[in-house]
TORKOL-4160 file (C-alpha; in steps of 0.2 Angstrom, whole numbers, padded with zeros to 4 digits, m for minus):
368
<pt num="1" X="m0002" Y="m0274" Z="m0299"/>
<pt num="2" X="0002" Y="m0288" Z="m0312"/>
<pt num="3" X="0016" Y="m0284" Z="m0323"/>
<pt num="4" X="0029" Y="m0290" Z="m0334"/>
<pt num="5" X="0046" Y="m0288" Z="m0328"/>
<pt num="6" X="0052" Y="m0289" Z="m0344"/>
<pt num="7" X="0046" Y="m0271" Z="m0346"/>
<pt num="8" X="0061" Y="m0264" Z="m0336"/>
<pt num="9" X="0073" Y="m0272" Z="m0348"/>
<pt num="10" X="0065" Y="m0267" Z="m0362"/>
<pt num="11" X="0062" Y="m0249" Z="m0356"/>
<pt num="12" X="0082" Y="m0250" Z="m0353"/>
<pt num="13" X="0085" Y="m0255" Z="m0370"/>
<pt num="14" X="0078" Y="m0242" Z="m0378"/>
<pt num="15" X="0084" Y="m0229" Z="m0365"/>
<pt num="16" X="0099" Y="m0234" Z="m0372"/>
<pt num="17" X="0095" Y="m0234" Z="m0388"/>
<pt num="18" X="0084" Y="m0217" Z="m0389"/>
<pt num="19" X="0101" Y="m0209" Z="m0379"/>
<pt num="20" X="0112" Y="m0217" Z="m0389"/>
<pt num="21" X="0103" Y="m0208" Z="m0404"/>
<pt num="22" X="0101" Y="m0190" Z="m0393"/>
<pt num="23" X="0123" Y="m0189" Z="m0397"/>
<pt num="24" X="0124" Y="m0201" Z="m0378"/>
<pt num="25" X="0116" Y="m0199" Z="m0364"/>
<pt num="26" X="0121" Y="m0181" Z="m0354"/>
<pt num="27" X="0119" Y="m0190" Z="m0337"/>
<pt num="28" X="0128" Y="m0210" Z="m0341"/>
<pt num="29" X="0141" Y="m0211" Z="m0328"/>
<pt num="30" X="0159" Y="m0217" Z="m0334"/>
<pt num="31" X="0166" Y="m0231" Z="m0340"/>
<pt num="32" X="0170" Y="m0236" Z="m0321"/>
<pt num="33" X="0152" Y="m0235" Z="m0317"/>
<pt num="34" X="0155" Y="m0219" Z="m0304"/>
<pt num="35" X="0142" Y="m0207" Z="m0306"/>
<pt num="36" X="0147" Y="m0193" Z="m0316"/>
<pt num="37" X="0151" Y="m0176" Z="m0308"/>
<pt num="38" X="0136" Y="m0163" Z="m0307"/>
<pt num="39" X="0130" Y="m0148" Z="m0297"/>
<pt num="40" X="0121" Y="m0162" Z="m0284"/>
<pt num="41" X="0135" Y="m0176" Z="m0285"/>
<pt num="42" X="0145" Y="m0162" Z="m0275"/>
<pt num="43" X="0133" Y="m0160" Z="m0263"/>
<pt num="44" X="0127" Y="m0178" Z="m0260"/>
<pt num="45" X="0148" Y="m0182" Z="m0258"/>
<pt num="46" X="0149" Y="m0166" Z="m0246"/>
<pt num="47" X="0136" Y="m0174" Z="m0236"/>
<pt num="48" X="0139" Y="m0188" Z="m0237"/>
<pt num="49" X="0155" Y="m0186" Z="m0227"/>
<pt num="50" X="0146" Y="m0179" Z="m0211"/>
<pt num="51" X="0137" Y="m0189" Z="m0198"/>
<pt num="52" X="0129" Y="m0185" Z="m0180"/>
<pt num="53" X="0122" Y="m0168" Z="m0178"/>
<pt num="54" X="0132" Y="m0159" Z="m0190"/>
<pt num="55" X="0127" Y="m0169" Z="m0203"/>
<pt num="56" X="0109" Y="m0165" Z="m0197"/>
<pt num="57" X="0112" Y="m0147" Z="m0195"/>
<pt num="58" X="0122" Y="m0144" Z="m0212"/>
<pt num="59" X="0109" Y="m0154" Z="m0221"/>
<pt num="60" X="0091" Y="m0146" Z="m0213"/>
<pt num="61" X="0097" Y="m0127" Z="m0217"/>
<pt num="62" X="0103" Y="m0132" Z="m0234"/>
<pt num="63" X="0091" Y="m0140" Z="m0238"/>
<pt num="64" X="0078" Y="m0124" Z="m0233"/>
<pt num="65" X="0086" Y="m0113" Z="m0242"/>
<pt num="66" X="0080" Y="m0123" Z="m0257"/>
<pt num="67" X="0064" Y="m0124" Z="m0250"/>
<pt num="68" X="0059" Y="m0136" Z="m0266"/>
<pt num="69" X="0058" Y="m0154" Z="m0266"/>
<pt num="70" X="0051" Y="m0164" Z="m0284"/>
<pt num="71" X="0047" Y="m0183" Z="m0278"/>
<pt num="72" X="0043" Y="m0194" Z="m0290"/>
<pt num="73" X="0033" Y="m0212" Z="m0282"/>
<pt num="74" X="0024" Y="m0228" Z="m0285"/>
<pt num="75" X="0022" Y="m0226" Z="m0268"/>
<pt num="76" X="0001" Y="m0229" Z="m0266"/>
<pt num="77" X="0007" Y="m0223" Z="m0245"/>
<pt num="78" X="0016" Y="m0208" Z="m0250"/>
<pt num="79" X="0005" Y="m0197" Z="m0243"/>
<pt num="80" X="0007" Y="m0199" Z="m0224"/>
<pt num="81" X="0027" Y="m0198" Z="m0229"/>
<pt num="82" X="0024" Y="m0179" Z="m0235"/>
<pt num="83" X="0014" Y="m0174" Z="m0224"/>
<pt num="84" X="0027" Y="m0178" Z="m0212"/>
<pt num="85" X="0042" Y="m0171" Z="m0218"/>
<pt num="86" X="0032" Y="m0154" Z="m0222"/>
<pt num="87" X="0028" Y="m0151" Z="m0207"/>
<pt num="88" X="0044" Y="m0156" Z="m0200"/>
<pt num="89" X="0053" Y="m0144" Z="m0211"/>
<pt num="90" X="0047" Y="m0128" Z="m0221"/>
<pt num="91" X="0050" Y="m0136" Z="m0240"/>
<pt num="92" X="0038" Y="m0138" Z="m0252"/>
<pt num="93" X="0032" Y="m0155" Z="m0261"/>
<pt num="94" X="0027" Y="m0160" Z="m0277"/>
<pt num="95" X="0023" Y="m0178" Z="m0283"/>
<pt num="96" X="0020" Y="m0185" Z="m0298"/>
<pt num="97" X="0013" Y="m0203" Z="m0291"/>
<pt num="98" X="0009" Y="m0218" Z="m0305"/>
<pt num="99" X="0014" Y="m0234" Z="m0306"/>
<pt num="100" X="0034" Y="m0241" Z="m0306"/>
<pt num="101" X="0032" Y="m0243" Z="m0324"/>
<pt num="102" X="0027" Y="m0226" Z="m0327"/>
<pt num="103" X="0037" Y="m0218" Z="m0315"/>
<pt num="104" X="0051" Y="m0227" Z="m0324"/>
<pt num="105" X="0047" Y="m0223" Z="m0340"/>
<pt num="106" X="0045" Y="m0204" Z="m0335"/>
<pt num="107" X="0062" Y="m0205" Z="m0328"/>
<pt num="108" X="0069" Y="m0211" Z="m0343"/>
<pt num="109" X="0060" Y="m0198" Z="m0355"/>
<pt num="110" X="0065" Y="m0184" Z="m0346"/>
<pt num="111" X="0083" Y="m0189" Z="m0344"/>
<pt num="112" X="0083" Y="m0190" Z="m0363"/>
<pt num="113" X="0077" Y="m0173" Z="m0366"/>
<pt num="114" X="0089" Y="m0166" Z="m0353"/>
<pt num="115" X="0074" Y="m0160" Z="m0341"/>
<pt num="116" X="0076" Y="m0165" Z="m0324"/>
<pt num="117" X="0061" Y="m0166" Z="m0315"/>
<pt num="118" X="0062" Y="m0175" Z="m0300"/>
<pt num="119" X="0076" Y="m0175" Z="m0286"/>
<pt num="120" X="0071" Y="m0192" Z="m0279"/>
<pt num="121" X="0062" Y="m0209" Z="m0286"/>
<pt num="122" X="0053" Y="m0218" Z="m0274"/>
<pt num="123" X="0048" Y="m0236" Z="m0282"/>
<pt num="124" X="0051" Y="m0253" Z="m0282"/>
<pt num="125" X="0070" Y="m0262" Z="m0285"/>
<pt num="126" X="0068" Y="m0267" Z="m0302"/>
<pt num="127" X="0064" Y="m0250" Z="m0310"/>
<pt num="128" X="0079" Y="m0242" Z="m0298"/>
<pt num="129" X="0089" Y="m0253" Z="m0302"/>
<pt num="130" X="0087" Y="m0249" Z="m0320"/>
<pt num="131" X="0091" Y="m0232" Z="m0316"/>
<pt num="132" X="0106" Y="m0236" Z="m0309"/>
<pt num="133" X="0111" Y="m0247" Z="m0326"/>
<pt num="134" X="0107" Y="m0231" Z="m0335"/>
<pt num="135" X="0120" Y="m0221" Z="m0323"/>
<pt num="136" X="0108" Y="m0210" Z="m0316"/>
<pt num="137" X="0107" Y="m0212" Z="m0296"/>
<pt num="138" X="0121" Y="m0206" Z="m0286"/>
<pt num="139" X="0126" Y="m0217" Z="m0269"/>
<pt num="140" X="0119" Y="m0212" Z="m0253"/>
<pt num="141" X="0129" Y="m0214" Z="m0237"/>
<pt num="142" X="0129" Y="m0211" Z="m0219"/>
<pt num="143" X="0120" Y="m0219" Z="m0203"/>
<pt num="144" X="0104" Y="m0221" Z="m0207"/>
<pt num="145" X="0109" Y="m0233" Z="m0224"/>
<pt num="146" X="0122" Y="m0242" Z="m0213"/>
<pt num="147" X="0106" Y="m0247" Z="m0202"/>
<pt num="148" X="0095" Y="m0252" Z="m0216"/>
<pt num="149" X="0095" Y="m0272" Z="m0216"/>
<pt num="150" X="0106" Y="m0278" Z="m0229"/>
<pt num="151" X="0096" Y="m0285" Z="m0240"/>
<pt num="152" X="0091" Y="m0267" Z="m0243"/>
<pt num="153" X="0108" Y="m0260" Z="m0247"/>
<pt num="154" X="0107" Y="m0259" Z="m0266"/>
<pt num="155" X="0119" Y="m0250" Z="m0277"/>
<pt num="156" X="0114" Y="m0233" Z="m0280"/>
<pt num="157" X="0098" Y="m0232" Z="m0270"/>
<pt num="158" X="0092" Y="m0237" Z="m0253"/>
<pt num="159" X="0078" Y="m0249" Z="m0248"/>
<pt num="160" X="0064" Y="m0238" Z="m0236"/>
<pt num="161" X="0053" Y="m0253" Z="m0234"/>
<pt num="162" X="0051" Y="m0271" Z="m0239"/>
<pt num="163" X="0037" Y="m0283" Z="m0247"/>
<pt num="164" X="0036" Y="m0298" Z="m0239"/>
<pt num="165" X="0028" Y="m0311" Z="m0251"/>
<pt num="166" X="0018" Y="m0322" Z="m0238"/>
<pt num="167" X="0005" Y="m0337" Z="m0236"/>
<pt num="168" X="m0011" Y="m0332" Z="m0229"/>
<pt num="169" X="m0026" Y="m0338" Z="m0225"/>
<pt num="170" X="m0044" Y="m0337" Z="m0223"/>
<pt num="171" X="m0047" Y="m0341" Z="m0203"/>
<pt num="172" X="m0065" Y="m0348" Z="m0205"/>
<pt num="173" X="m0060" Y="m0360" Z="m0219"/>
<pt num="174" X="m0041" Y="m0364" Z="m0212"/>
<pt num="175" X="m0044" Y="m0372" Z="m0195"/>
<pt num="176" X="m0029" Y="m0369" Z="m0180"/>
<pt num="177" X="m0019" Y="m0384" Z="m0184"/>
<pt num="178" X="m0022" Y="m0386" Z="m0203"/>
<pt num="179" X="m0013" Y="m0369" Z="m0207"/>
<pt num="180" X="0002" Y="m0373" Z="m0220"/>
<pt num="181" X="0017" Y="m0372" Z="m0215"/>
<pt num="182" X="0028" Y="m0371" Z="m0231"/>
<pt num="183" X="0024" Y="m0370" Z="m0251"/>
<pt num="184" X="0027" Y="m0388" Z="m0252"/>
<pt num="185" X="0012" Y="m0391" Z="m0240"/>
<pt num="186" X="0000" Y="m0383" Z="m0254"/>
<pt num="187" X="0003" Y="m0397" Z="m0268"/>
<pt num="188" X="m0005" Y="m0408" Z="m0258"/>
<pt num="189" X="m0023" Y="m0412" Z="m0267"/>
<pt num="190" X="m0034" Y="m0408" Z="m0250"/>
<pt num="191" X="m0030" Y="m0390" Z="m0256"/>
<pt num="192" X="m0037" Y="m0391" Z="m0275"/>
<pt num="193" X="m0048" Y="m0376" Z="m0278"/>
<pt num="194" X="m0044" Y="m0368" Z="m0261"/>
<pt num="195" X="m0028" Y="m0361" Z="m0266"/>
<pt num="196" X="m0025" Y="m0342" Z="m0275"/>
<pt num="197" X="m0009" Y="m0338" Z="m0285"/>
<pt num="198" X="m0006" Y="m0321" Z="m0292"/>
<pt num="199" X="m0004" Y="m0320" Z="m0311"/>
<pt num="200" X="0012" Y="m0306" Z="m0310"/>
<pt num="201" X="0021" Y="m0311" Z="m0296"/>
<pt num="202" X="0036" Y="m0317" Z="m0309"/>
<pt num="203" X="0048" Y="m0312" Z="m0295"/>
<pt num="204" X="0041" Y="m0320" Z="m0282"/>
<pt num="205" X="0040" Y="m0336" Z="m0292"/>
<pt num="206" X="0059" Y="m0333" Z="m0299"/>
<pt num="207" X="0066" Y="m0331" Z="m0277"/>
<pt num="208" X="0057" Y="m0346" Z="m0272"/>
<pt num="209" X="0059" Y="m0358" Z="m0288"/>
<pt num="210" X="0080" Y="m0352" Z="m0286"/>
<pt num="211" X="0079" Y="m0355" Z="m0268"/>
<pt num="212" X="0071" Y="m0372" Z="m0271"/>
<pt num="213" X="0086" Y="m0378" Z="m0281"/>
<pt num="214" X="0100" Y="m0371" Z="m0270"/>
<pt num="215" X="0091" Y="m0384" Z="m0258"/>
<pt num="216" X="0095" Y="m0398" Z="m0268"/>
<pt num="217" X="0080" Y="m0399" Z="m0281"/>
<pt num="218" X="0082" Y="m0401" Z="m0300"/>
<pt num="219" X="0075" Y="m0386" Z="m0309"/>
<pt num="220" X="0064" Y="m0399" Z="m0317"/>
<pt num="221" X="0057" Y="m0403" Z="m0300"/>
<pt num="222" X="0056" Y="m0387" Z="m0294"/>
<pt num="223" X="0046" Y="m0384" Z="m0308"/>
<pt num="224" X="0033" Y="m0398" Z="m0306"/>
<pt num="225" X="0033" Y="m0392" Z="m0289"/>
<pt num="226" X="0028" Y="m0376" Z="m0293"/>
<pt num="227" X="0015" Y="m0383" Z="m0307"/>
<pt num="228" X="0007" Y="m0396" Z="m0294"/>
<pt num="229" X="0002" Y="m0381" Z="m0283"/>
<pt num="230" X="m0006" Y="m0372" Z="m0296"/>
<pt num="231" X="m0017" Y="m0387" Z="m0302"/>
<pt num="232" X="m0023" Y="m0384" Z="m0286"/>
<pt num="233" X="m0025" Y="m0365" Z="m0287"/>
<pt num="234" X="m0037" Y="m0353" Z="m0294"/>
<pt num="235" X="m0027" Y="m0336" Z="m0305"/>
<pt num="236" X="m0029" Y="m0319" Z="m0299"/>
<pt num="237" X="m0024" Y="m0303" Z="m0305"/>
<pt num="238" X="m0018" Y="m0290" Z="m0294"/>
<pt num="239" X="m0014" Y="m0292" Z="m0275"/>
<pt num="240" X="m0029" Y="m0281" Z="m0271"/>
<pt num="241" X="m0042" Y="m0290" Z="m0279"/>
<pt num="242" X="m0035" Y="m0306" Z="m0273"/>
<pt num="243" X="m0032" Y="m0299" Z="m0253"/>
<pt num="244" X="m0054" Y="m0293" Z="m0258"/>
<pt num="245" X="m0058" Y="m0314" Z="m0261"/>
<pt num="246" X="m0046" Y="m0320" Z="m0248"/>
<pt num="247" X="m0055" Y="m0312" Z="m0235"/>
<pt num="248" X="m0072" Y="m0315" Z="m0242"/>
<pt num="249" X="m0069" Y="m0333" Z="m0242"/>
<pt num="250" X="m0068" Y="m0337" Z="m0262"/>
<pt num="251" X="m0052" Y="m0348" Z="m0258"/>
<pt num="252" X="m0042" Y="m0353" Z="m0241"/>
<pt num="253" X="m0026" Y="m0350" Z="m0247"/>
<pt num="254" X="m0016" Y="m0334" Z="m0257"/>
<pt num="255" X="0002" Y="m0344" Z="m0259"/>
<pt num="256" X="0009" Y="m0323" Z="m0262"/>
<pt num="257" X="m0002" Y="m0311" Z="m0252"/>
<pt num="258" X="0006" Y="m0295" Z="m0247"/>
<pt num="259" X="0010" Y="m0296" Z="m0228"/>
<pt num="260" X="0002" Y="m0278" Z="m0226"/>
<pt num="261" X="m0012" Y="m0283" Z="m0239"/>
<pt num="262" X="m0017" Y="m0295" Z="m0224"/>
<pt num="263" X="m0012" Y="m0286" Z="m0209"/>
<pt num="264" X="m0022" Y="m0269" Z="m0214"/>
<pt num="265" X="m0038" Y="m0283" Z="m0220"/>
<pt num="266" X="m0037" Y="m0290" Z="m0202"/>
<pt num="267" X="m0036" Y="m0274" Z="m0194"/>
<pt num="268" X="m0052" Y="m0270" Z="m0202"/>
<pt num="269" X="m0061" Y="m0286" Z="m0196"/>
<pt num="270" X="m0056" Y="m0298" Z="m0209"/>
<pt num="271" X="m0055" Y="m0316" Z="m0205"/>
<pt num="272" X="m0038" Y="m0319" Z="m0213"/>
<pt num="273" X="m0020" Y="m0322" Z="m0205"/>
<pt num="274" X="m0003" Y="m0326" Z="m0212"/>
<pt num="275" X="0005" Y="m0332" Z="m0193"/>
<pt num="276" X="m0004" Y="m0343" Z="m0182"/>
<pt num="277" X="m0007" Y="m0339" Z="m0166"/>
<pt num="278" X="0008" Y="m0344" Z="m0160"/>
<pt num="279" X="0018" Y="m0332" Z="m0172"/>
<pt num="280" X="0022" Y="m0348" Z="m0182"/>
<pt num="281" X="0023" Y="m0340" Z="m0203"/>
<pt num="282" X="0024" Y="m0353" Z="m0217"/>
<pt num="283" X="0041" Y="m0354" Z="m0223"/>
<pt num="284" X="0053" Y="m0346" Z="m0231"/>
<pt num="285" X="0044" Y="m0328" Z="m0234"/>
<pt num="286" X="0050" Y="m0320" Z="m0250"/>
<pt num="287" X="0057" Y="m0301" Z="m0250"/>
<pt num="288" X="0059" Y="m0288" Z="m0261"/>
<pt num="289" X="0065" Y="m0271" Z="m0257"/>
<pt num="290" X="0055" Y="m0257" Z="m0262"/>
<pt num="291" X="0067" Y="m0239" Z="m0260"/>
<pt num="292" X="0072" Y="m0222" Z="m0264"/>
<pt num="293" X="0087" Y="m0216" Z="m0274"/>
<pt num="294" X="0096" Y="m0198" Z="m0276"/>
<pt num="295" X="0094" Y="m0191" Z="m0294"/>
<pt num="296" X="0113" Y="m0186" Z="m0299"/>
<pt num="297" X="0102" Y="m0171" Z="m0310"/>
<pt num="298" X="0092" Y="m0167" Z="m0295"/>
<pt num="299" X="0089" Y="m0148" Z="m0294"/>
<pt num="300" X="0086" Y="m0150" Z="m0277"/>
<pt num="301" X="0100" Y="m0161" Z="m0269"/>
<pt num="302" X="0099" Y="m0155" Z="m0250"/>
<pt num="303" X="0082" Y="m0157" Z="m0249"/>
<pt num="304" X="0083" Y="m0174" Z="m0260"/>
<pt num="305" X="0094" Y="m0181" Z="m0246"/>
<pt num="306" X="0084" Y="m0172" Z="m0231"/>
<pt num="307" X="0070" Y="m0183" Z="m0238"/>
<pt num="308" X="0080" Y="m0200" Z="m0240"/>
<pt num="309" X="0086" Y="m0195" Z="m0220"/>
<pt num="310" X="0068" Y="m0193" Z="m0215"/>
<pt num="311" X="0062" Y="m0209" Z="m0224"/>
<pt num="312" X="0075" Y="m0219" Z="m0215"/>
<pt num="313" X="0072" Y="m0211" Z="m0198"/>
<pt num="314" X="0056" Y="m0203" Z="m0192"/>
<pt num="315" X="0047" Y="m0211" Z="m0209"/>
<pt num="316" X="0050" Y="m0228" Z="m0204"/>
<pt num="317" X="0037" Y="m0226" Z="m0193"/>
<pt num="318" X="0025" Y="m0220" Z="m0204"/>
<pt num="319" X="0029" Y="m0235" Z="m0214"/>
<pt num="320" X="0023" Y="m0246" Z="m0199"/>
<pt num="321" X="0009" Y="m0236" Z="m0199"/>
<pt num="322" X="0002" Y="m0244" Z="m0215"/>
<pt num="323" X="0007" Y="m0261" Z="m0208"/>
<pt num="324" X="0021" Y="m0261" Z="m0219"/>
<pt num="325" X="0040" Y="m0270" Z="m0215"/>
<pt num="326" X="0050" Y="m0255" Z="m0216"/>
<pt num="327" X="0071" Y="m0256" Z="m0219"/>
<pt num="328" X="0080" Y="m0255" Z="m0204"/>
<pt num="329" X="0082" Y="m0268" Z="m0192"/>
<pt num="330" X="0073" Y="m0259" Z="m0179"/>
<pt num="331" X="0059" Y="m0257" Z="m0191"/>
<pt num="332" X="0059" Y="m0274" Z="m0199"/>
<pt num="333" X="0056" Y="m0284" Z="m0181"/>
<pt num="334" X="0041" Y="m0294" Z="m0191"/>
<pt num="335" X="0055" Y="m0304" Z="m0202"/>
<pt num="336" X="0065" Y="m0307" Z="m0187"/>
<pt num="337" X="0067" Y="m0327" Z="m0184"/>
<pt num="338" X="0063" Y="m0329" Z="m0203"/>
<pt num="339" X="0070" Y="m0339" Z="m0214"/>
<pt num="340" X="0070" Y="m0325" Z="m0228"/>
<pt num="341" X="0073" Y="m0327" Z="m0246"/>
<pt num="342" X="0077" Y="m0310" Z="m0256"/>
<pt num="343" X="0070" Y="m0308" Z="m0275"/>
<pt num="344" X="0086" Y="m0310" Z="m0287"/>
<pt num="345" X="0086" Y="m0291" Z="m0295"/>
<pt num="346" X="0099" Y="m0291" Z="m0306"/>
<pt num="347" X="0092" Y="m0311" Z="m0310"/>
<pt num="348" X="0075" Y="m0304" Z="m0316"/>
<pt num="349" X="0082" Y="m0288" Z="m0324"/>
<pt num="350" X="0095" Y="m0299" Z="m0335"/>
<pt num="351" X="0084" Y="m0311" Z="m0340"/>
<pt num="352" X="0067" Y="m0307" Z="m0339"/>
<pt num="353" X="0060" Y="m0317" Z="m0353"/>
<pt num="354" X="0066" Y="m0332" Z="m0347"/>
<pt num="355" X="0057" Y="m0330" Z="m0330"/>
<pt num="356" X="0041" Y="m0321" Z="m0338"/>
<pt num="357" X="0040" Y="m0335" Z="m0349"/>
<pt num="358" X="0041" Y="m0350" Z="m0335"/>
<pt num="359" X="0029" Y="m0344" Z="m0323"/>
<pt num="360" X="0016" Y="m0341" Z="m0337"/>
<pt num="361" X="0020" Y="m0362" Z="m0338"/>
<pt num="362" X="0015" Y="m0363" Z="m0322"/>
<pt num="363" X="0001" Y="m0353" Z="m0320"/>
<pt num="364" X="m0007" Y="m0360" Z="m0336"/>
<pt num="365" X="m0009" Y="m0375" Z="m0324"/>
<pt num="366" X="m0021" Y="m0366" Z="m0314"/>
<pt num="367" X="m0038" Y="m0360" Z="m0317"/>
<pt num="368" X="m0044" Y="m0343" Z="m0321"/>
């Protein structure tokens, strides 16, 4: 779904501010930036220092005896992920599911009014790592995080699955052969009107556009790069929608589909692809980490971890299961022999305007 990212930092500004005005926030960590001691801290440190099947063990009954779990998710896959975890192990799940700005946003008003609701956030990185700014996510250690790729490694929350920004294509318009092989290739004028950009895909713009002047471009000429390939392109909005006119041929091109947007449409008989036969991808492919973080409020901390554990072991299959990239190496196979460029998180969330602003330049270039 299209969105601002300045959203997060404004959401964060007047977290702060609304806190600031509450007498301070009764969850802010110290001045350090350790989490602040509560009830579930305790907990999470205490498991935290097990491993193998102790860990395991200490974790499941613990967890049980609670016999509660509060999710909160932008997850639109979630359901699969419940489903296995309770009838793996006899606790009982509630979500509140919306979007990230939403599930932020309900984060951030019940933190102010000291009611914690959930136990764990399941969303994307920019809205977690607000969280984290605002001193509310306690650190999640053990096995399962150390095999997590590291890209997903973030402070105070753990990636479960990644987004892979991709070029795909439309098989019947794009002949074997003629597939592009990097960003560049779509500036070329053969492509004008063939070509979809997606009109919130600010961090996606931001990774590449970065990448493209650690290689040696100017920023202006990164920019007119990124300008050229929208002259060619037609604006959508949403990833959904544009996946829907990808696949029934209203452009040959999406510059940043969803992997799983076109894995699941091919599955289904869609004529689309984003690796040629060969297993070639245009190059580089855009991540983002999407991920869970431990509530340091959570009224459930055993069961909050059991979940992260099950996300990061059993889960990741689940994940696959929607055609999704999931976090640990084992489960990310698809970006093997990639060359992978992550978004810039603490980039977007410290200056949002700036990069909300620029790629509204270059998508006025296209066409609507």
């Amino acid at each position: 779904m299209p969105r601002s990212l300045a959203f997060a930092a404004a959401v964060s500004t007047a977290a702060a501010f609304f806190l600031a005005a509450c007498g301070g926030s009764p969850t802010a960590g110290p001045a350090d930036g350790a989490p602040e001691d509560t009830a579930a801290t305790h907990t999470y440190q205490r498991i935290n220092g097990l491993s193998g099947q102790q860990r395991t063990d200490e974790l499941v009954k613990c967890a049980e005896e609670e016999g509660k779990l509060s999710a909160y998710t932008s997850n639109t896959d979630m359901d699969a992920m419940i489903e296995g975890f309770t009838d793996t192990y006899d606790i009982e799940v509630s979500v509140y599911r919306g979007n990230s700005e939403s599930v932020l946003q309900r984060v951030l008003q019940e933190q102010t009014a000291r009611y914690y609701g959930t136990d764990v956030v399941d969303t994307n990185a920019i809205e977690l790592n607000v969280m984290q700014q605002e001193g509310l996510l306690s650190p999640y250690e053990g096995e399962l995080r150390d095999a997590v790729r590291e890209e997903g490694k973030a402070d105070g929350w753990t990636a479960t699955r990644f987004n892979a920004f991709v070029i795909g294509w439309n098989t019947d318009l794009v002949k074997p052969g003629e597939e592009p092989t990097s960003f560049e290739d779509l500036a070329d004028p053969k492509w004008k009107g063939r070509v979809s950009m997606e009109i919130g895909d600010v961090d996606w713009f931001t990774a590449l556009y970065q990448h493209l002047v650690r290689q040696g471009r100017s920023e202006q000429e990164a920019l007119d790069l990124f300008k050229a390939v929208a002259a060619n392109a037609q604006i959508a909005k949403g990833h959904t929608v544009q996946g829907e006119l990808l696949s029934a041929g209203q452009f040959a091109v999406s510059v940043s589909a969803y992997s799983h947007t076109i894995d699941n449409a091919a599955d289904k008989g869609a004529h689309v692809a984003w690796k040629t036969a060969q297993g070639a991808a245009a190059q580089p492919v855009v991540v983002r980490p999407n991920g869970i973080g431990l509530m340091k409020n959570a009224v459930n901390p055993c069961a909050a971890m059991l979940f992260v554990d099950y996300e990061l072991s059993a889960g990741q299959e689940k994940i696959a299961g929607a055609n999704r990239i999931g976090a640990t190496a084992e489960a990310a196979k698809a970006l093997d022999g990639l060359e992978i460029v992550t978004v810039p998180e603490p980039e977007l969330l410290n200056n949002a305007k700036k990069w909300d602003d620029l790629y509204a330049e270059v998508t006025r270039s296209g066409s609507a």
